[in-house]
N, C-alpha and C positions, 0 to 999 in steps of 0.2 A: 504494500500500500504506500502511494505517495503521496506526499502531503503538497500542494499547488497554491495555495492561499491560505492566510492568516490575517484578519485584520481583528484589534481591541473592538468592542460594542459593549454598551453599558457594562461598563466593569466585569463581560464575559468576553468568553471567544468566538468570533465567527471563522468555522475552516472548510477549507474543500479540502476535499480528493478525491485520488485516481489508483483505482484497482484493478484486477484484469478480473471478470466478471465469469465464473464455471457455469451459471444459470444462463448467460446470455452470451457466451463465446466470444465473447469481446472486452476490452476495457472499456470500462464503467467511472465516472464521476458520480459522487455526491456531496451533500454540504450537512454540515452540520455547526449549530448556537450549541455551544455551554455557556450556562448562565454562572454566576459569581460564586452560586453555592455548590457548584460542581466541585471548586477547589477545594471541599471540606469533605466531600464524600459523593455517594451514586446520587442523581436526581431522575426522576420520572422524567420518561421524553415520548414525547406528538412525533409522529412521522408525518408528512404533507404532502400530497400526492397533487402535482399540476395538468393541468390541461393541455390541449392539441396545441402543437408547435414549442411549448415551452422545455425546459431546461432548469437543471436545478437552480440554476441563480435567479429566475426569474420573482421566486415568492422571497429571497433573500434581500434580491433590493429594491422588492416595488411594495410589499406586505407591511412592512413596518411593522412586525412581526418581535423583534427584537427585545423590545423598550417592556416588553408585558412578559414575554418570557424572562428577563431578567428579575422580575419584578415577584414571579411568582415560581421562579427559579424549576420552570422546565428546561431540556434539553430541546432543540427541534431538529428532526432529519431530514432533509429534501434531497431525495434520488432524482436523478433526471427520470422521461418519460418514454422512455424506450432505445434500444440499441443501436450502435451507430459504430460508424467503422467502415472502411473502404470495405471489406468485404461481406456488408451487412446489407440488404435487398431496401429498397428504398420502394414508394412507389411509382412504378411506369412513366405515369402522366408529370409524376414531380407534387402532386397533389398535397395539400396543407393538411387533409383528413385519414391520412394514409400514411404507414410505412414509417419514416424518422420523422421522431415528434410526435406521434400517435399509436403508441403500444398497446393503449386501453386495459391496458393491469390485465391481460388473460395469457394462456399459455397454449400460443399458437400448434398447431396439428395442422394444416394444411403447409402446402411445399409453394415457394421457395422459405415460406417466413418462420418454421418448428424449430429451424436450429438455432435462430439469434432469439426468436420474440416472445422470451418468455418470461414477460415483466411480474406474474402472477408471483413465479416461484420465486423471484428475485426479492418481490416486495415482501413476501411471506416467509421465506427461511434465510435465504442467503444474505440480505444486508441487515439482518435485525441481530443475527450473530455474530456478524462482521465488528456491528456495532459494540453489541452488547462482549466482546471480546475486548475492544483496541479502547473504549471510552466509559468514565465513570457514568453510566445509567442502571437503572435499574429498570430490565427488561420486565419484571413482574408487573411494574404499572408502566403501562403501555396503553395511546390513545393515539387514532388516527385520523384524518380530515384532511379536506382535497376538492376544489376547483371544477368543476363541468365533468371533461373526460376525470378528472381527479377526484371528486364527488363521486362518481358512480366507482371508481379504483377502491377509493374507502368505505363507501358502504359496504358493497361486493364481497370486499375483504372479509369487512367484520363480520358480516350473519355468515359466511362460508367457514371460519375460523373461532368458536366459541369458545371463550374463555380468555383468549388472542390479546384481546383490550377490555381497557373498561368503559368505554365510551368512542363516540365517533359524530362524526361533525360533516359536512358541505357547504359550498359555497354554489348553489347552482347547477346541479349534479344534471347527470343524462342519467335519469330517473328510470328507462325503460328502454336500452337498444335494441332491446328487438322491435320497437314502434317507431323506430326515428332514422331518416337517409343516414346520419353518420353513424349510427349504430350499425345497420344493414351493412353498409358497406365494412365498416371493422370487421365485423363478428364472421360476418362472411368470406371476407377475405382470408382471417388467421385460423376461422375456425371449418372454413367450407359450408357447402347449401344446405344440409340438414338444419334446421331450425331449434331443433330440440336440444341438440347440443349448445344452441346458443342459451338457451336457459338458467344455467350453473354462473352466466354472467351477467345475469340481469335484475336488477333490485328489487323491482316488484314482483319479479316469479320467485325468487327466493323469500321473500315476507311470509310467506304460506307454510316453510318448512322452516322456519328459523326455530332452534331450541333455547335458547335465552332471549330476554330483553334487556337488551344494552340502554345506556340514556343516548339518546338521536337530537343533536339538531342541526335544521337544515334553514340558510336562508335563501330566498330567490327573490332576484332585480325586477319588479313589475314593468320596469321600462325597457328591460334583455331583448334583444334581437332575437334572439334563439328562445324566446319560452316558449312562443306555440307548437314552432316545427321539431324541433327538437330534445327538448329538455322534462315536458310533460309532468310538471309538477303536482296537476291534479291526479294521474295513474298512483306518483306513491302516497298522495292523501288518501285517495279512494284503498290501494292495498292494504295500508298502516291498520286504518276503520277495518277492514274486511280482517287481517289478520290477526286482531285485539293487540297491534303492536304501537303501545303511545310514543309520538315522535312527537317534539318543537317545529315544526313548521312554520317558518314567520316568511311574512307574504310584508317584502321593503319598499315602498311607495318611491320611485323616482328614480331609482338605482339601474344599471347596468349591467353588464358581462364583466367588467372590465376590473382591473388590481385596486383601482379606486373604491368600488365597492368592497371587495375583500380588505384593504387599509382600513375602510370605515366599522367592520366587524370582527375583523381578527382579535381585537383585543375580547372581545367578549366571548367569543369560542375559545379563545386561549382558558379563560377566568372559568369556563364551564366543567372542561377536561380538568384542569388544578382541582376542581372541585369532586370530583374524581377520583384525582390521581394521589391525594393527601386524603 
């Protein structure tokens, strides 16, 4: 593991690095905040799972994420969002919804994309030991939350993995790709035409089989681009109801897709999981 960046933030650390990835056959970057009470012993740490096109740095320097993890002396992990490398399949067309940048946290079974794209297992075994190996956390409390494609990465996660976390959180999630073009096209592409197998990645088909109730919250931009075609916020209020699974739903007057709106919430999804995670 190589360490690539280091800079001071509120009296913790912000670092990257770069690993060579066994889940994803390639080297891997991610970042990770220690907060001020890391230097005294393990703290509880948030993984963050971002959206199509992004990259780990992008929640590090547009979230302001920092100031409240410092504050409330979590850890925060952000892995980039899928694998990359000259010899890593991209898509075709060059396309923003596909391929590098768009991993969608599942673990691809269709060819050319099985051997690099398997962000699922990545985000599930391989970087949380990596972690929980090289930096003082305490992997026992563990909480995760995540951005659109990142939203549905950490819901997905959690009700597939019980016990996993204590808590999970989004910012605007794709609530249901099996009902949305950028879903279809992901799931389809890494996973192939069968539909059924896209199920095990989908938030609201999994509500029905979940065996625990984690605490859920979720906010969405009433002004998003993407809530109607897309993102289908009423599929997991209707599920949640339907599955007897109580989520925080809060429906944001005015707000957007965009880091500005997650800046404007982060501190309070942070204060939620702390609540949690102590």
């Amino acid at each position: 593991m190589e360490q690539i960046a280091e800079n001071r933030c509120f009296g913790g650390r912000q670092l990257r690095y770069r690993h060579a990835s066994q889940a994803l056959d390639c080297d891997m970057n991610f970042s990770i905040f220690l907060p001020p009470q890391a230097a005294e012993g393990s703290v509880p740490v948030v993984y963050w799972l971002s959206g199509l096109t992004c990259t780990d740095e992008n929640f590090v320097t547009k979230a302001g994420a920092q100031r409240y993890a410092a504050e409330l002396g979590l850890a925060l992990v952000a892995p980039d969002t899928s694998p990359r490398g000259a010899a890593v399949p991209d898509d075709p067309e060059g396309a923003y919804d596909f391929g590098l940048g768009a991993g969608f946290y599942v673990n691809a079974t269709a060819e050319p994309w099985r051997r690099h794209y398997r962000m699922y297992d990545y985000v599930v075994e391989e970087l949380p030991a990596l972690v929980a190996a090289q930096f003082p956390v305490d992997a026992s409390r563990a909480a995760i939350c995540g951005h659109s494609m990142g939203g549905h990465g950490a819901l997905t996660i959690a009700l597939k993995n019980p016990g996993r976390f204590r808590s999970v959180s989004a910012f605007a999630p794709i609530c249901s790709p099996l009902n949305c073009p950028w879903g279809e096209k992901a799931l389809g592409g890494y996973l192939g035409p069968d539909r059924e197998a896209w199920r095990e990645y989908d938030t609201v088909a999994l509500l029905g089989q979940a065996s625990e109730r984690l605490p859920v919250l979720v906010d969405q931009g009433e002004a998003d681009d993407f809530l109607a075609e897309q993102l289908n916020i009423q599929l997991l209020q209707e599920a949640s109801g339907a599955a007897d699974y109580p989520m925080s739903i809060r429906m944001q007057p005015g707000y957007d897709h965009s880091y500005f709106f997650i800046a404007s919430f982060i501190g309070e999804h942070l204060a939620f999981h702390a609540g949690c995670l102590y």
